[in-house]
VONUPA-727155 format. One line per 10 residues: number of its first residue (from 1); their letters; for each residue x, y, z of C-alpha. Coordinates in steps of 0.5 Angstrom, whole numbers, plus 2048, in hexadecimal, padded with zeros to 3 digits. Example, Ala and Ser with C-alpha at 12.3 -4.5 7.8 and 13.67 -1.06 7.14 Angstrom:
VONUPA-727155
1) as) 819 7F7 810 ~ 81B 7FE 80E $
This chain:
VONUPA-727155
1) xxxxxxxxxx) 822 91A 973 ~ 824 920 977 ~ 829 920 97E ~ 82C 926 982 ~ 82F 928 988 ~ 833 923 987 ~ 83A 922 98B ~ 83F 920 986 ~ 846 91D 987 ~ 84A 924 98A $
11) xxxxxxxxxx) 851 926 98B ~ 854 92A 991 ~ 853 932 993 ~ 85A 936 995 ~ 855 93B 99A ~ 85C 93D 99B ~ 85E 941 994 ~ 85E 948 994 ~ 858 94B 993 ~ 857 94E 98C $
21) xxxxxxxxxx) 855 956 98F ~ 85C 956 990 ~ 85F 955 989 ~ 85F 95D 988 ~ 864 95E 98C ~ 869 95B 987 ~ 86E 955 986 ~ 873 959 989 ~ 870 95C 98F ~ 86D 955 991 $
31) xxxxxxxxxx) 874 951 990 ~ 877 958 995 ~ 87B 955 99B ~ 878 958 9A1 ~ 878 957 9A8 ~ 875 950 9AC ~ 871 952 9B1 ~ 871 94A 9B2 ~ 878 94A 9B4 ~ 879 946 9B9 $
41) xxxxxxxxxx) 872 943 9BB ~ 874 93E 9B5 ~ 87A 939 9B4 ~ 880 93E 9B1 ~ 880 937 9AC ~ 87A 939 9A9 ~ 879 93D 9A3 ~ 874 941 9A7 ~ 878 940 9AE ~ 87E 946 9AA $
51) xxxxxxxxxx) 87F 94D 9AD ~ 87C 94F 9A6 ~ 878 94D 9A0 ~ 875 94F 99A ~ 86F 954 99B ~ 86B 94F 998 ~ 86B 94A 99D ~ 869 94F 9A2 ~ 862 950 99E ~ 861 948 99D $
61) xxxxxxxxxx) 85A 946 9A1 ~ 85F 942 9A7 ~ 866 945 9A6 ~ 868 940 9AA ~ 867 93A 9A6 ~ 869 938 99E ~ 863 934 99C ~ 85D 933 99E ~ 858 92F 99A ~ 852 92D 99A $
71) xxxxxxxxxx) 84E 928 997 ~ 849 92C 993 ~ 844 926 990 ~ 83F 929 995 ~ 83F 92F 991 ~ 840 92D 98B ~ 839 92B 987 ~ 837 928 980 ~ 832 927 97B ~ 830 921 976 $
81) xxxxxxxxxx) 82B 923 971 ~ 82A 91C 96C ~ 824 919 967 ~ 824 912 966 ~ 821 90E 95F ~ 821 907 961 ~ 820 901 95B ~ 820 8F9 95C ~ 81D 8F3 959 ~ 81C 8ED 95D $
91) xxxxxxxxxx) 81E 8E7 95B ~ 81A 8E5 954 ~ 81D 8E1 94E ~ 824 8E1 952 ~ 825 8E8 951 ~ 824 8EC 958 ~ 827 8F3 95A ~ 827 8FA 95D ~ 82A 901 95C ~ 82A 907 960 $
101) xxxxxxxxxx) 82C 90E 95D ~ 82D 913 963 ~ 82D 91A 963 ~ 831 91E 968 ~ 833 924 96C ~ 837 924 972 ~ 83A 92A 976 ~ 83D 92B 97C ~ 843 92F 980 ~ 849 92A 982 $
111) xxxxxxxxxx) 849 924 97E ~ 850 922 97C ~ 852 91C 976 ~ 857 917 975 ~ 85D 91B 973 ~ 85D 920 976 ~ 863 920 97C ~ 861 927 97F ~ 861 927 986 ~ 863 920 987 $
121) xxxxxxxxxx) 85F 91D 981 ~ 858 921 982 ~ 856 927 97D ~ 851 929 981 ~ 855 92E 985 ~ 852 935 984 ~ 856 93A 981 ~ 853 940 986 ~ 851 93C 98D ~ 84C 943 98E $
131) xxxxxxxxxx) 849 942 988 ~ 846 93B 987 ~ 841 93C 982 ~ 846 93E 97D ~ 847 937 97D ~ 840 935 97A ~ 841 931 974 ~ 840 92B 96F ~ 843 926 974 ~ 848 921 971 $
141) xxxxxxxxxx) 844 91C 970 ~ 83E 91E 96D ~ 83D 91B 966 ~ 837 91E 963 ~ 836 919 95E ~ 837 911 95F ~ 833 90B 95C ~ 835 904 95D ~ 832 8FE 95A ~ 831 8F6 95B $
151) xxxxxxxxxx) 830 8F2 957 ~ 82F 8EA 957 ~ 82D 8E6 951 ~ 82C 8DE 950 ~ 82E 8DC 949 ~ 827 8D9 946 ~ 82C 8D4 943 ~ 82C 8CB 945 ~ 827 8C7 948 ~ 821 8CA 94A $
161) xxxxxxxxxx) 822 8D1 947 ~ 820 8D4 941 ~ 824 8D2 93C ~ 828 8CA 93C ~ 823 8C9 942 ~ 823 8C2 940 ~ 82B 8C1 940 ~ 82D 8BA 942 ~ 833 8BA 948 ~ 838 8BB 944 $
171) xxxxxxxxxx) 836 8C2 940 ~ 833 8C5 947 ~ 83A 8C4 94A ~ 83D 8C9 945 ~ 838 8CE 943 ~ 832 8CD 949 ~ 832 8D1 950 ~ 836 8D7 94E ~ 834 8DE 951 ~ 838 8E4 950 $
181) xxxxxxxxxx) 838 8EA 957 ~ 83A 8F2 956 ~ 83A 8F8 95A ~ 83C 8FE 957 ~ 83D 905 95B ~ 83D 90B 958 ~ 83E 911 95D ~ 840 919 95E ~ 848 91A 95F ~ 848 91E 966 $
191) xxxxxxxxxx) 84A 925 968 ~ 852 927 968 ~ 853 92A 96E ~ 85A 930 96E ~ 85F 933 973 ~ 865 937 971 ~ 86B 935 974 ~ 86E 93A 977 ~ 869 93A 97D ~ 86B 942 97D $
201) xxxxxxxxxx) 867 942 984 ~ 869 93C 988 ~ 86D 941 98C ~ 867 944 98E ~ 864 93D 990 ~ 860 93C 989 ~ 861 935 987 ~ 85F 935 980 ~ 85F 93B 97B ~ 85B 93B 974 $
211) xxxxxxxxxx) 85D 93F 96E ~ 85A 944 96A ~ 856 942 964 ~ 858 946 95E ~ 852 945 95A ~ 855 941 955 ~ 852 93A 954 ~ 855 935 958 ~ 854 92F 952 ~ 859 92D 94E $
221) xxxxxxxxxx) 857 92A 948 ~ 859 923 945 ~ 858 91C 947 ~ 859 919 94F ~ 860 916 94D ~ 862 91C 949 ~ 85F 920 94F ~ 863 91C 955 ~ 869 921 956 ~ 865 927 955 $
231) xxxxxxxxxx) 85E 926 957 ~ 85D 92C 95A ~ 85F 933 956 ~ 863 937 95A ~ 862 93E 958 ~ 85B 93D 95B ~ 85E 93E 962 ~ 863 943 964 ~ 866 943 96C ~ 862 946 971 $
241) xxxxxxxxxx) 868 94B 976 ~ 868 94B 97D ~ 862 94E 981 ~ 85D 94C 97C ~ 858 947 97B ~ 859 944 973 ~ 851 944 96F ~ 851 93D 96C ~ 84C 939 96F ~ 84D 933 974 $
251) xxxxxxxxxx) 84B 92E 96E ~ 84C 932 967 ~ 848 930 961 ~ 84C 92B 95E ~ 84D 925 95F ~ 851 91E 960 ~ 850 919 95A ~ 849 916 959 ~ 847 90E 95A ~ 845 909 954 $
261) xxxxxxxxxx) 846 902 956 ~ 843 8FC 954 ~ 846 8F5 958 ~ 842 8F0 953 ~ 842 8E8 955 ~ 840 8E1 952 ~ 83E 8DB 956 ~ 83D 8D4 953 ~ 839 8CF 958 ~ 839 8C6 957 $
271) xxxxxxxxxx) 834 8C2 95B ~ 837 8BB 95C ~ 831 8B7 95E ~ 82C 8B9 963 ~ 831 8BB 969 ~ 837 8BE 965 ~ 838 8C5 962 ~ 83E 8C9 961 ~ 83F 8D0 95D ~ 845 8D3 959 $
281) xxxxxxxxx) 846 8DB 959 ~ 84A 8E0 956 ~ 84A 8E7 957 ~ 84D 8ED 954 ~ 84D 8F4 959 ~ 84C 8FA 956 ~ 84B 8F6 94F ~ 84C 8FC 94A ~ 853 8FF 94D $
């Protein structure tokens, strides 16, 4: 299956940062105290309104405004990419089940995950508004690998069954009518996505800003829990300083921890009579925690 050209859930472009042509003028040069030529024409009680501002305002595609944002899920475009094997078996001896197992990738520009409170609780600001591009990366939910299983099997146990198929009353109540149910999931974690906190650009209208990556592999050893307070190694990314844009990706190699979970029931049916049934079930989720 291949999908593309897709719109994906998106974020919001401040058309109003400071075009990136002018970072060669210098952090000092740009943050200068100069003359307003809008004094005046805007309330005094504007941040824009005063008799100076810094240079960098001035240069600001609307120098009159602070933010102006634009819905950028028109822009933005993804891709999903997958192969699919699927196994089932209908209902023969008691026993019925299906298993699908998916491979694949999904890329796009602007997705944003739980957990990631940029910009009122969405990632998929773009770290340079005049290069949307750079955003193209594994999007956070892509999980490249994901089998799921399940499975139903009627106990060929009690009256009309394989084995004790001739029991009397008694005996079908206790071991006749027992099925056993399980779904199992097994799945890819998904793309950690990073920021650095300091935004060392927000001044200049940049709502997100990525460090740099150093080289050094970002995984750190061990198991889950021991990796809980240090799941990422911090010496592989070093602060991005202002006037520039960090080199890690949107969405970096690692990734978030992986599923592998079984919920797993027994049901009990009676049969009182001809008209009357009832069922006992007990289930356990995620059975192997």
């Amino acid at each position: 299956s291949r999908s593309s050209h897709l719109t994906t859930m998106s974020g919001n472009i401040n058309i109003n940062a400071l075009n990136p042509s002018y970072f060669g003028l210098g952090y000092g040069a740009l943050t200068t105290s100069v003359p307003n030529p809008l004094y005046g024409s805007i309330s005094s009680a504007s941040n824009f309104g005063r008799s100076t501002v810094q240079q960098y305002q001035l240069l600001q595609p609307y120098p009159q405004f602070g933010e102006v944002l634009l819905d950028f899920s028109d822009q933005d475009h993804a891709k999903y990419d997958s192969m699919i094997v699927k196994a089932q078996k209908r209902l023969t001896n008691g026993l019925t089940f299906l298993s699908t197992f998916t491979w694949s990738r999904t890329f796009d520009e602007g997705s944003g995950g739980p957990g990631n409170s940029l910009n009122g609780g969405n990632a998929s600001v773009p770290q340079n508004p005049y290069n949307i591009a750079a955003e193209w990366a594994p999007a956070y939910y892509d999980a490249p690998l994901r089998w799921a299983t399940a499975v139903t099997y009627e106990l060929p146990i009690g009256r009309g069954k394989q084995f004790l198929g001739s029991s009397g009353n008694l005996v079908n109540y206790v071991v006749g009518g027992w099925s056993f149910n399980a779904i199992g999931t097994y799945q890819s974690g998904f793309p950690l996505q990073i920021s650095q906190t300091p935004d060392n650009n927000s001044l200049f209208g940049y709502d997100v800003q990525r460090p740099e990556a150093t080289g050094v592999s970002a995984t750190t050893s061990g198991s889950l829990e021991q990796r809980l307070n240090g799941y990422i190694n911090p010496a592989a990314f070093t602060a991005a300083p202002a006037l520039t844009f960090g080199n890690a990706a949107r969405t970096i190699a690692e990734r978030g921890p992986g599923q592998a979970n079984w919920d797993m029931s027994l049901f009990k049916d009676f049969k009182f009579g001809e008209k009357y049934n009832a069922q006992f079930r007990t289930a356990l989720m995620n059975a192997f925690n």
